[in-house]
TORVORO-195052 format. One record per residue (C-alpha): residue in one letter; x, y, z. Coordinates in pm, whole numbers, padded with zeros to 5 digits, always signed. Example, Ala and Ser with C-alpha at 12.3 -4.5 7.8 and 13.67 -1.06 7.14 Angstrom:
2
a+01230-00450+00780;s+01367-00106+00714;
end
This chain:
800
x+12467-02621+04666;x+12402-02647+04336;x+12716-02617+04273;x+13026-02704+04001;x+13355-02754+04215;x+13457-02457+04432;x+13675-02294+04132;x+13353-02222+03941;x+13179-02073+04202;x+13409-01849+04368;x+13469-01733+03944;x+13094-01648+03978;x+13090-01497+04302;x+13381-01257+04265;x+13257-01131+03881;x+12903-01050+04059;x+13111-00845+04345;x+13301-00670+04095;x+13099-00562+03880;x+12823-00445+04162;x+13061-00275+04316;x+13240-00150+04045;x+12866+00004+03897;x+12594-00027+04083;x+12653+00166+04434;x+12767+00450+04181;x+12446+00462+04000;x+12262+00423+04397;x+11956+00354+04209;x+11721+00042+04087;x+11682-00036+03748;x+11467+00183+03515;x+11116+00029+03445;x+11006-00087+03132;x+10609-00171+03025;x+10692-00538+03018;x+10846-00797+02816;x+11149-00669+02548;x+11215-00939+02370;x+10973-01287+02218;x+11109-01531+02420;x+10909-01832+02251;x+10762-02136+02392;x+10814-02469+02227;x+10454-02526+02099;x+10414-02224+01822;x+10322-02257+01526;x+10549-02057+01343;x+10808-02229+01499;x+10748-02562+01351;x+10744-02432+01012;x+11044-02272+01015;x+11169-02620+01116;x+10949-02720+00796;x+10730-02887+01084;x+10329-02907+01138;x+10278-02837+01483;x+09954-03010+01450;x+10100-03359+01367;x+10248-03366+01749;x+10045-03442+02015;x+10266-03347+02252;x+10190-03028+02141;x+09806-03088+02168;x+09682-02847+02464;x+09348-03109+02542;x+09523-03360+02624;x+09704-03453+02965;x+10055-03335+03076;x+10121-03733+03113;x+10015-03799+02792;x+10173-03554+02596;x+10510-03588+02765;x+10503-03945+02664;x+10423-03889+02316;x+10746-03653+02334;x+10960-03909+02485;x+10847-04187+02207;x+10940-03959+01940;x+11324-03968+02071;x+11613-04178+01992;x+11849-04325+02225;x+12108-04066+02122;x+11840-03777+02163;x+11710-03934+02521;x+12033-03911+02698;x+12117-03524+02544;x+11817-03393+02757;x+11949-03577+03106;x+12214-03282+03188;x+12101-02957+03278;x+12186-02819+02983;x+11970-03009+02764;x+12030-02947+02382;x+11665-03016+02287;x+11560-03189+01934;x+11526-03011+01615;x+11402-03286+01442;x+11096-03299+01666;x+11064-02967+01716;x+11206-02948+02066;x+11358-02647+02188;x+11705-02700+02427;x+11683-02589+02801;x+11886-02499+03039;x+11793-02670+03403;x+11992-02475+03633;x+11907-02126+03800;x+11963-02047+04142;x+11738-01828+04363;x+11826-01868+04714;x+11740-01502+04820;x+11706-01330+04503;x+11742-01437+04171;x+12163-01541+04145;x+12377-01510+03825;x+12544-01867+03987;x+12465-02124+03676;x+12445-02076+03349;x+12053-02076+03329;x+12033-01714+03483;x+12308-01369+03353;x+12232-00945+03382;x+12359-00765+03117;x+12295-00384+03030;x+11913-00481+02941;x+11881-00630+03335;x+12199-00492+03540;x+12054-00663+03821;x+11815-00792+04033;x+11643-00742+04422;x+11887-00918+04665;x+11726-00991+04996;x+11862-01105+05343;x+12075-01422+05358;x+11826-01686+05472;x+11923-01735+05838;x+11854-01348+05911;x+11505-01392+05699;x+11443-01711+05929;x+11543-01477+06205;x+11212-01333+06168;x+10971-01603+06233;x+10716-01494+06014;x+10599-01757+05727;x+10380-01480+05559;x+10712-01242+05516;x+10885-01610+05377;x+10636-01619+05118;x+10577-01262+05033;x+10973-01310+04987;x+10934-01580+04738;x+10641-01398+04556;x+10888-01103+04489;x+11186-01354+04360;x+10981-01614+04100;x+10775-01233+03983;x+11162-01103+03945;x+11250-01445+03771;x+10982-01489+03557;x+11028-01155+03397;x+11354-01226+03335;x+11256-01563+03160;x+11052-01339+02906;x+11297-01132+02854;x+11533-01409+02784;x+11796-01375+03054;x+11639-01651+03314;x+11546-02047+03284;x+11215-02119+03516;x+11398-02409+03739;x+11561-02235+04020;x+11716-02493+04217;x+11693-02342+04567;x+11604-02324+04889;x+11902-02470+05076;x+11716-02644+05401;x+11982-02848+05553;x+11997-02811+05979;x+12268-02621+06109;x+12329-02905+06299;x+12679-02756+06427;x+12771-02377+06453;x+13097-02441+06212;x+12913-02516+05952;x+13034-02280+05656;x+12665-02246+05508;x+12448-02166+05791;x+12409-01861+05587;x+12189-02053+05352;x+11989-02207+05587;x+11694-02130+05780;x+11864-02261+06131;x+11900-02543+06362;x+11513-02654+06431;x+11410-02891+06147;x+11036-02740+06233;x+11149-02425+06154;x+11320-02534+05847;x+11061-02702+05697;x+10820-02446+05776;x+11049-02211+05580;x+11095-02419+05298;x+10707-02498+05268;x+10662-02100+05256;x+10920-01988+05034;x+10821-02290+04805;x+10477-02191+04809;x+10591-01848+04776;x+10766-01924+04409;x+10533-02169+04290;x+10186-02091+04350;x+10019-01925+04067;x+09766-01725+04254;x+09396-01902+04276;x+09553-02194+04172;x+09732-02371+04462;x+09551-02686+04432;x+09439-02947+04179;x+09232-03266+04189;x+09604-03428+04038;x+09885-03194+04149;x+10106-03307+03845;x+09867-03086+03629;x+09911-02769+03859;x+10053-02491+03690;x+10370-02339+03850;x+10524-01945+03836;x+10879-02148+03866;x+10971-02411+03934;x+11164-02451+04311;x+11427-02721+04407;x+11463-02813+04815;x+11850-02898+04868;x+12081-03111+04973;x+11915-03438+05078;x+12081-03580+05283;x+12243-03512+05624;x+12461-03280+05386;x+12663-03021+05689;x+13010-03118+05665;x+13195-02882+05393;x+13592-02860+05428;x+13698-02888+05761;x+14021-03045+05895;x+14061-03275+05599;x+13697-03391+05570;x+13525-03238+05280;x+13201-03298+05105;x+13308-03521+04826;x+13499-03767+05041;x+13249-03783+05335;x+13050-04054+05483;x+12756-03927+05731;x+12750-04167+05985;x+12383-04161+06063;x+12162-04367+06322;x+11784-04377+06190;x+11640-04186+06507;x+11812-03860+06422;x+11760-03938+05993;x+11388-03939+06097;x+11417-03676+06295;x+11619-03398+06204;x+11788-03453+05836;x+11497-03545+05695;x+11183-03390+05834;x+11206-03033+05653;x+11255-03208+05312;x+10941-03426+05395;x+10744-03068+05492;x+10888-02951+05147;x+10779-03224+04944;x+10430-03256+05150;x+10313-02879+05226;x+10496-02742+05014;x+10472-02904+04679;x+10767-02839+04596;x+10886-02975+04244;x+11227-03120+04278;x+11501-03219+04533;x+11851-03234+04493;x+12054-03510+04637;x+12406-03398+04778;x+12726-03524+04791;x+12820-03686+05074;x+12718-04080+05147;x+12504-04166+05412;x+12615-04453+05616;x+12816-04586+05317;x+12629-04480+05021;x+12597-04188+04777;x+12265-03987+04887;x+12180-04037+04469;x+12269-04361+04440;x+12021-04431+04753;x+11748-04626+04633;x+11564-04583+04967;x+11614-04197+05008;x+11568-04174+04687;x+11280-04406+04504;x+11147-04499+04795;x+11096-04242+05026;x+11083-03905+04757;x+10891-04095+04518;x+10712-04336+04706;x+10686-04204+05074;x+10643-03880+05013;x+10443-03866+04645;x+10679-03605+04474;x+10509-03420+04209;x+10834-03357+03986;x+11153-03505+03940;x+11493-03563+04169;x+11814-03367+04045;x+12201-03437+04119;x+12430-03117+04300;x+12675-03068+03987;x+12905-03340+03960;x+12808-03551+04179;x+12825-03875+03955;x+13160-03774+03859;x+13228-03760+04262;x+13089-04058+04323;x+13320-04235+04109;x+13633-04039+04131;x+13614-03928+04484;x+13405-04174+04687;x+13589-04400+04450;x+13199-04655+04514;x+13199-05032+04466;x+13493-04946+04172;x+13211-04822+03937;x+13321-04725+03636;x+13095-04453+03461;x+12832-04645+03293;x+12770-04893+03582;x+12751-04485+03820;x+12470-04378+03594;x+12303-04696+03569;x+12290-04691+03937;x+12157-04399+03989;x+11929-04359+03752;x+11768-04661+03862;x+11782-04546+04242;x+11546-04272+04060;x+11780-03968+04018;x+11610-03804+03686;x+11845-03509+03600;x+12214-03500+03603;x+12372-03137+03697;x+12670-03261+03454;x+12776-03464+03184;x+12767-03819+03298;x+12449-03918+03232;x+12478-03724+02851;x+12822-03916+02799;x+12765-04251+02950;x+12372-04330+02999;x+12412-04418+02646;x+12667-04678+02629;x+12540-04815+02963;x+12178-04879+02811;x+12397-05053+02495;x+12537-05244+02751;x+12258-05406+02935;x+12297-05225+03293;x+12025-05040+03303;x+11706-05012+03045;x+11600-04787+02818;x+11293-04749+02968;x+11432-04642+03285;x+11511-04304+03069;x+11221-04272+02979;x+11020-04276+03288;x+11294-04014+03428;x+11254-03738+03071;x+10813-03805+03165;x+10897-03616+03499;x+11077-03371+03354;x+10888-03269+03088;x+10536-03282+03297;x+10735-02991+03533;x+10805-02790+03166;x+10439-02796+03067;x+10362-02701+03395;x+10581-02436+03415;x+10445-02275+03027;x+10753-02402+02874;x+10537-02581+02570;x+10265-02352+02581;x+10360-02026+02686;x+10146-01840+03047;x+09904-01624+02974;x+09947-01548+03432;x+10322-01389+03358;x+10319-01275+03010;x+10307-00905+03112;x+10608-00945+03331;x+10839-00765+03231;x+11212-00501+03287;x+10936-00316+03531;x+10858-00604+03711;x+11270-00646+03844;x+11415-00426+04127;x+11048-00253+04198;x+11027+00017+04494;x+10804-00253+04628;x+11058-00493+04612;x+11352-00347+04747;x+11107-00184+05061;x+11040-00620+05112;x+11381-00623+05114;x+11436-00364+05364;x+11160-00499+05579;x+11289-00864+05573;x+11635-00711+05746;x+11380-00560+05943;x+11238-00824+06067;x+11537-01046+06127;x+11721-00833+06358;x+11790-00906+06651;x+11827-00724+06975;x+12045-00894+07161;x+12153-00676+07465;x+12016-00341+07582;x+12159-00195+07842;x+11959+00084+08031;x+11759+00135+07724;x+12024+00253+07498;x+11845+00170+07177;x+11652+00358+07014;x+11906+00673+06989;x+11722+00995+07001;x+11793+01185+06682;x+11763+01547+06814;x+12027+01420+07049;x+12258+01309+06759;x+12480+01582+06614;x+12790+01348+06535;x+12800+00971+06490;x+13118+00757+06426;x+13052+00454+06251;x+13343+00258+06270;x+13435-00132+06220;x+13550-00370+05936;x+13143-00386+05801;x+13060-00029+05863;x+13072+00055+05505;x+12956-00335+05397;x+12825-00350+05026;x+12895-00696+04913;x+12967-00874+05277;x+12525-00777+05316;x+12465-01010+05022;x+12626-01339+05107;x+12648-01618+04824;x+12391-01693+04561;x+12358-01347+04594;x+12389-01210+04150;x+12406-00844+04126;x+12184-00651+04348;x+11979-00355+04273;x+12169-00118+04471;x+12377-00119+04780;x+12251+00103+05097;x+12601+00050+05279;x+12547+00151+05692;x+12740+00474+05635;x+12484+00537+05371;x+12193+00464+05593;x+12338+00656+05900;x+12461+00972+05680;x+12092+01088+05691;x+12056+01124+06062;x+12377+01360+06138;x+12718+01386+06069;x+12901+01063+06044;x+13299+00999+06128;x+13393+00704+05904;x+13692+00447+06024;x+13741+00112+05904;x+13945+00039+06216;x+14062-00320+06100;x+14195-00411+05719;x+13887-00604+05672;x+13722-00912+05841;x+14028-01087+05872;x+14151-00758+06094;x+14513-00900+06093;x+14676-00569+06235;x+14601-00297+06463;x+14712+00023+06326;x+14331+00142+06251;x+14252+00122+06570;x+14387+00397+06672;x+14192+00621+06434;x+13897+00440+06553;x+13936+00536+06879;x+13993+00927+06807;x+13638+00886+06623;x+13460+00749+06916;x+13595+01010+07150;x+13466+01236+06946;x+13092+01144+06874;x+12749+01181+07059;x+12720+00822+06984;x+12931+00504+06799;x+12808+00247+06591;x+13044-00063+06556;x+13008-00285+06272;x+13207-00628+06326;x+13195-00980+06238;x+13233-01258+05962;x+13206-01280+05641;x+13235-01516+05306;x+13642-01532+05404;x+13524-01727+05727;x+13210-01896+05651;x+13130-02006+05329;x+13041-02290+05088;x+13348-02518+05096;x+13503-02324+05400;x+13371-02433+05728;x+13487-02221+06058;x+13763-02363+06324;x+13633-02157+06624;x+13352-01973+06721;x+13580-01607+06777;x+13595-01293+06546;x+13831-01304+06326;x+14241-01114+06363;x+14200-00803+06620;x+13838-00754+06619;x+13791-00825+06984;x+14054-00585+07048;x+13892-00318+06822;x+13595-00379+07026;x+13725-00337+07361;x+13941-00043+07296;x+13664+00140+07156;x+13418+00087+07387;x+13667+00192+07665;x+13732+00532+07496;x+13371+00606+07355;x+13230+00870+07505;x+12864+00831+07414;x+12643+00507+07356;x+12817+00220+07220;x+12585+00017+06984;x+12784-00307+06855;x+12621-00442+06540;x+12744-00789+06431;x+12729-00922+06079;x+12786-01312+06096;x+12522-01615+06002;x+12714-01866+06282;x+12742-01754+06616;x+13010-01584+06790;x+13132-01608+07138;x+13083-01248+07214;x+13078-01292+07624;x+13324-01004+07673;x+13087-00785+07479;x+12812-00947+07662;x+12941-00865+08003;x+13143-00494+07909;x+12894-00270+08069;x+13043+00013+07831;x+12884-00158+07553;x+12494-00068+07624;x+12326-00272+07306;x+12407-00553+07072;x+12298-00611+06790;x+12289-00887+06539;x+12218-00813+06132;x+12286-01139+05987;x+12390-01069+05625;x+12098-00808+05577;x+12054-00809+05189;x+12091-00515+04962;x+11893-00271+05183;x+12084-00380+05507;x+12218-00016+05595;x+11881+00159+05553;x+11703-00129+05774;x+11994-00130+06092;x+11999+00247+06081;x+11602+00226+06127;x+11625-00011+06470;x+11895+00182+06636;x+11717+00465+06589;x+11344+00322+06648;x+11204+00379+06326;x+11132-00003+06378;x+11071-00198+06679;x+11345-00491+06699;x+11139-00825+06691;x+11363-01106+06581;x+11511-01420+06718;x+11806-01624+06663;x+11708-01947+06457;x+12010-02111+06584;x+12245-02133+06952;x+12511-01932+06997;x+12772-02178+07203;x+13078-02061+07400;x+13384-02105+07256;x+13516-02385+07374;x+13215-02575+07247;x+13415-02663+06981;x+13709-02827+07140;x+13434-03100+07281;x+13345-03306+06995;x+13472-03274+06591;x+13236-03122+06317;x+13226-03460+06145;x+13040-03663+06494;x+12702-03653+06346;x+12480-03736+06641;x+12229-03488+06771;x+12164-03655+07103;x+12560-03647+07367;x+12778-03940+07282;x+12855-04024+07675;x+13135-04277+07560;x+13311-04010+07380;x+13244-03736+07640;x+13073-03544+07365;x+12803-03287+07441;x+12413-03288+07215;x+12379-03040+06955;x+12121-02787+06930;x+11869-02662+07187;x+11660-02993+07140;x+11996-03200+07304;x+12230-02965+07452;x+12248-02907+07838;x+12558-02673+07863;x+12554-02281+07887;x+12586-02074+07558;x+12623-01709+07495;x+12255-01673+07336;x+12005-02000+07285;x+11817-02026+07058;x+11497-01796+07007;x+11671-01530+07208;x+11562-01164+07143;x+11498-00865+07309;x+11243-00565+07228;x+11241-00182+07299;x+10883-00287+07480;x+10785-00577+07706;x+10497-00829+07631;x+10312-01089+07869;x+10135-01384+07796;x+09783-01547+07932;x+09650-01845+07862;x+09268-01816+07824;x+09210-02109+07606;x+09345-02440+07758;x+09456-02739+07562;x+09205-03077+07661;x+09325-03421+07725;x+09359-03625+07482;x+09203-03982+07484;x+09259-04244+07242;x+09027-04568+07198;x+09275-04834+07013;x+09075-05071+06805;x+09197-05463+06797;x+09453-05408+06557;x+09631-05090+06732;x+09885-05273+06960;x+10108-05065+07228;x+10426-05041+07220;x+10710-05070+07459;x+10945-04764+07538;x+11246-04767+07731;x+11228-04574+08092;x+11506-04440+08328;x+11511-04621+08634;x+11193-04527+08910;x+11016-04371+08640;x+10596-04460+08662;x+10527-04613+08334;x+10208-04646+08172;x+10013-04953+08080;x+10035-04833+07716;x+10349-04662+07691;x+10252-04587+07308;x+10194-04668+06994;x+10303-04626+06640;x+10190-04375+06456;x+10130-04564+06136;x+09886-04763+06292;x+09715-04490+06423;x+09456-04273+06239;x+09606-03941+06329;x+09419-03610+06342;x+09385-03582+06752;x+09374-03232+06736;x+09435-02983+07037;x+09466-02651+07075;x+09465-02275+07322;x+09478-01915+07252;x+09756-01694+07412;x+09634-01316+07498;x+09948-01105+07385;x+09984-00780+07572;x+10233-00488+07451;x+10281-00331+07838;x+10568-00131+07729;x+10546+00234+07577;x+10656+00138+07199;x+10446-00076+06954;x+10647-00372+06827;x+10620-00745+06717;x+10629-01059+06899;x+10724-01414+06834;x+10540-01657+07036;x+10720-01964+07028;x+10501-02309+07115;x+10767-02581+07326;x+10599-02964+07391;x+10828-03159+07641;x+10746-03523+07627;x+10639-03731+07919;x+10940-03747+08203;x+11150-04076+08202;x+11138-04187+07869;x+11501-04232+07760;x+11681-04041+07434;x+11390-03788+07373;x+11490-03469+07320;x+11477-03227+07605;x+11170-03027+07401;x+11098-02951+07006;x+10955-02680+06858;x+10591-02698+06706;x+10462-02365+06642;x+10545-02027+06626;x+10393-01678+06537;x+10463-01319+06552;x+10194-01101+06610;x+10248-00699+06559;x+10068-00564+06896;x+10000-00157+06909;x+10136-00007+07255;x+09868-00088+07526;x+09722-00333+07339;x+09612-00745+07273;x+09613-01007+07041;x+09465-01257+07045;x+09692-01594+06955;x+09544-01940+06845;x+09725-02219+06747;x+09631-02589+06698;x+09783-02887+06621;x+09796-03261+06547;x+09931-03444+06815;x+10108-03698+06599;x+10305-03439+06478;x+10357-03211+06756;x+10385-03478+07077;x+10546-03773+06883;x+10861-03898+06949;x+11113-04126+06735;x+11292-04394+06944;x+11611-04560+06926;x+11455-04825+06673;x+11347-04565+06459;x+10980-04576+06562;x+10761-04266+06520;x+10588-04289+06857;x+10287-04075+07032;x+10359-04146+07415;x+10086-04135+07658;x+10131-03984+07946;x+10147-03605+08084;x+10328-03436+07791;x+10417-03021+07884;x+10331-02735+07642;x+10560-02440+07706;x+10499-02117+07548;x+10814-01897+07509;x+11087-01902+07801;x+10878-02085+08009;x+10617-01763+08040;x+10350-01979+08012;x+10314-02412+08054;x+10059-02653+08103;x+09999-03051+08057;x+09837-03197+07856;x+09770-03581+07881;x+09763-03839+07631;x+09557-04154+07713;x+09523-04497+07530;x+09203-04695+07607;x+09017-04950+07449;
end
């Protein structure tokens, strides 16, 4: 999050529900278009602006457009006193008259459309509202990194015309790319799943996707290159525990070994900060192994800054300070010795008041120097001038009232949901219904008439709603029961109504599942079962329908759904995620094959009683054998599950061939490459150089294949292909196999693509060992494509 405490939030949340569903489903349309701009929202550096402050523009260089972004912000920052330094540390920075600064606002949110959460972002009668897309883990659902950034293209356009028209900031602090590391997790919603691959991937395109300006994606010195907005990757680090059982986030202490830190909590932030550029990171709550994640000089200085080469500046999730001290309760700090540490463990921006209150009197006192400020108001001023905040952007100064809640937006929208479903079960080829055969539909269920349950959080005030009964209406006449009173279903007298409506259609469509009462920021799930009576609803339908039963599930965790799974009266499944504004119009076109279903699930769906096997707060990935606990995620665990992960099923059939094979890999170590011991089960044939550290390698061993995809079924449609690699056998802790490439490919009916990928073996063969190491094994590693449709070796050799 970037979040205030909970109070704030759900304050936010609940105003943005009422009044979109109090207006906007009314009006059922997107907001009128306007040429462009409405309003002169001013930059800092105009002219007429200093002289109404009885200022010359021209005697401030900071102002000067010739010189450097460096060089200007530290002309800026010299100009300030003490007092004025530590007034432009909180996110809502007050500016300085005197100099001619203007104040700012730091904190916008644009997780999947631009949000009305923080005061940097509002709608009002000039902007009611803005496009709301899919909740992330349906978008991830999709597996397509052009659709992620075509996504992000659509929000920062959306956001930057609100900046001009004075109703936006241009820091959005968002994506969220934590790892659903355990299916309780309340904000798996936010997140683009359990594969830290896949995460990063996501976050590099949606970064890329809100900051590129277009033909200007690189510079010789990427501090110079101009941004659309600016985009924040959150919550470093290991940040997955929210409220459960007595833990919550302010109180928690991730217990983390270095393997899985290296491996899984922070390898999409690295992506983020590497290929995608992006300009800030937010450190979260919780410690890690005893320490705040922003007081962390290593996560922080050292491995953001230094490691990593961030181009921008490091932020605090609101309040965290103030958490540190009052929650965490760390080393007894009082508030001047919290902000001195943090600010000199290199967090620049306080979402707060701490560092406005107290950086002050701590500099006065000799725990941390002024010039420590100063270094931390350089980064955040180079990311204004980037941004146009000094000098205006000629790129967006057109964008405007016609640029929010476009038809082209809202059909992204719709083709995002698209995209993300997932078929999950189709019995006999249920799915797609046949219209002409359709006279009567009953579209029943606690989400059959979902408006604000499609949004999720972070979600502001969408366009318009397309509910499911509105997106089914069009195709017949549609019976309408709610069947439960809500999620939390916590009677049964609407079932019965239910049931009359299912004996009396061609076909039902039941709509069940969570919502932000069961998974949420701050509310993290006990079980993995539908809430109240839903199962019941479920079965007693299904046994009574007398047409096709198509069960539609709106959740971001999984469900044990193995009755469902196994009822042969329920022919199809089908999972929506939290489909965005545009969710009804988008469901109603798979079930009735408008579109081809081509999505799979980002994360595993376990059985129920996963969760009585090991607590929410055990943060290994890999099983804890002493403790009898099981691995997390498909990377670790062995155990059946519902769905695993990249399940999904198709209204065609595809098959793979390999024309392309990967070659071995041989690797001449110079004098000062050394190998390195691993650690094998017992009778496992080791090699004379087991492996050796990346570092000392000079990586860029590249292999690659191409995959023939072949659409053999009767419908066009989209595939995934998901690349596996399984490292060498024997070699103890690794995971079982990781993700390291995936694409979908639309293929006509009849027809082949043709699928290349390539890759760097340090990235995609290495391994990180018990020590911490990031290792490239030799030996025969496996490349499996997809459920094991297609595998080969490939073999790594050292030599020298």
């Amino acid at each position: 999050m970037a979040g205030v405490r909970l109070t704030f939030v759900l304050l936010i949340a609940f105003l943005a529900i009422s009044i979109a569903s109090a207006g906007y489903q009314k009006k059922g349309g997107s907001v009128s278009a306007d040429e462009g701009p409405i309003n002169n929202h001013t930059h800092v550096c105009h002219p007429a602006r200093f002289a109404e402050l009885g200022l010359n523009m021209a005697d401030f260089l900071y102002c000067d457009k010739s010189l450097p972004f460096e060089v200007r912000a530290k002309d800026l920052v010299d100009r300030m006193t003490l007092s004025e330094k530590v007034q432009q540390m909180g996110n809502k920075a007050t500016g300085a008259p005197r100099i001619g600064l203007l104040k700012y606002e730091w904190w916008s949110e644009a997780l999947h459309g631009i949000s009305n959460v923080g005061p940097g972002t509002f709608f009002d009668d000039t902007v009611l509202g803005a496009t709301s897309f899919p909740t992330i883990i349906l978008s991830a659902a999709s597996f397509n990194q052009s659709l992620w950034k075509s996504i992000g293209q659509a929000v920062s356009t959306e956001g930057r015309a609100m900046y001009n028209m004075g109703r936006a900031g241009l820091t959005f602090w968002s994506p969220t790319i934590n790892v659903a590391r355990d299916p309780r997790w309340g904000r798996i919603t936010e997140t683009p799943g359990e594969d830290p691959y896949v995460v990063g991937a996501y976050a590099t395109s949606y970064v890329r996707g809100l900051q590129d300006v277009e033909g200007i994606e690189s510079t010789r010195d990427l501090n110079s290159r101009p941004l659309k907005v600016s985009s924040c990757c959150k919550h470093y680090a290991a940040y997955d525990v929210d409220n459960w059982q007595g833990a919550d986030r302010y109180h928690f202490d991730a217990k983390v070994t270095e393997q899985d830190m290296l491996e899984t909590f922070l390898r999409p932030f690295e992506m983020c900060v590497k290929d995608g550029d992006v300009s800030s990171v937010m450190c979260s709550y919780n410690r890690v192994n005893g320490i705040p994640t922003c007081a962390d000089t290593n996560l922080l200085k050292n491995t953001i800054r230094g490691d990593w080469n961030l181009h921008g500046y490091i932020v605090a999730d609101c309040d965290s300070i103030e958490v540190m001290v009052d929650d965490h309760k760390f080393l007894n700090d009082t508030k001047e010795d919290a902000v001195a540490r943090v600010l000199k463990a290199g967090l620049d921006l306080d979402c707060g008041d701490y560092y406005t209150k107290a950086l002050g009197n701590s500099v006065n006192q000799g725990k941390v120097k002024e010039a420590d400020i100063d270094k931390s108001l350089k980064y955040l001023y180079v990311v204004l001038m980037r941004l146009g905040f000094f000098d205006g952007s000629a790129y967006f100064e057109t964008l405007g009232k016609k640029d929010v809640c476009s038809d082209e937006h809202l059909e992204l929208a719709a083709e995002a949901a698209r995209e993300g479903i997932v078929l999950l079960k189709n019995e006999n080829n249920a799915l797609p219904l046949k219209a002409s055969e359709i006279k009567k539909l009953a579209i029943v269920g606690p989400h059959a008439n979902a408006t604000s349950a499609m949004i999720g959080n972070y979600a502001g005030i969408p366009c318009r709603y397309v509910s499911p009964i509105n997106g089914f209406t069009k195709f017949g006449e549609v019976i309408y029961e709610r069947g439960c009173d809500g999620v939390a279903c916590k009677n049964q007298s609407l079932i019965l109504p239910a049931i009359e409506a299912a004996k009396n259609a061609d076909a039902t469509i039941l709509f069940v599942g969570l919502d932000l009462s069961v998974e949420a920021e701050s509310l993290d799930r006990n079980d993995l079962l539908l809430p109240g009576y839903q199962t019941q609803l479920i079965n007693k339908v299904a046994e009574s329908s007398q047409g096709p039963l198509v069960l539609v599930i709106m959740s971001a965790g999984g469900i044990d759904i193995t009755f469902a799974k196994n009822n042969p009266k329920i022919q199809a499944i089908l999972w929506a995620g939290y489909p965005g504004e545009e969710g009804g119009r988008a469901i109603t076109d798979v079930v009735f094959g408008n579109y081809n279903p081509g999505g799979r699930l980002p994360i595993t769906w376990y059985e129920a009683n996963y969760v009585s096997k090991l607590p929410l707060t055990s943060m290994p990935l890999r099983p804890v054998d002493s403790l009898g606990y099981p691995g997390r995620t498909y990377k670790f665990f062995n155990g059946s599950t519902v769905y695993p992960f990249g399940y999904g099923l198709s209204y065609t059939n595809f098959t793979y061939k390999l024309t392309f094979p990967a070659r071995p890999l041989q690797v001449k170590l110079n004098k000062f490459q050394h190998c390195h011991n691993l650690n094998y089960k017992d009778n496992t044939n080791t090699q004379t150089c087991p492996s050796v550290v990346i570092d000392d390698l000079k990586c860029g061993y590249q292999f690659g294949f191409e995959i023939l995809v072949q659409n053999v079924g009767n419908k066009d449609g989209s595939e995934v292909v998901l690349v596996y690699s399984k490292p060498p056998e024997g070699i103890v802790g690794t995971h079982s196999r990781q993700l390291i490439g995936f694409q979908r490919v639309f293929v006509k009916s009849g027809g082949i693509q043709t699928v290349k990928f390539a890759f760097d073996a340090c990235k995609s063969l290495n391994i990180i060992d018990g020590s911490g190491y990031n290792l490239l094994p030799s030996g025969g590693h496996k490349i499996i494509i997809g459920d094991d449709e297609i595998s080969f070796p490939i073999e790594v050799g050292y030599s020298r």
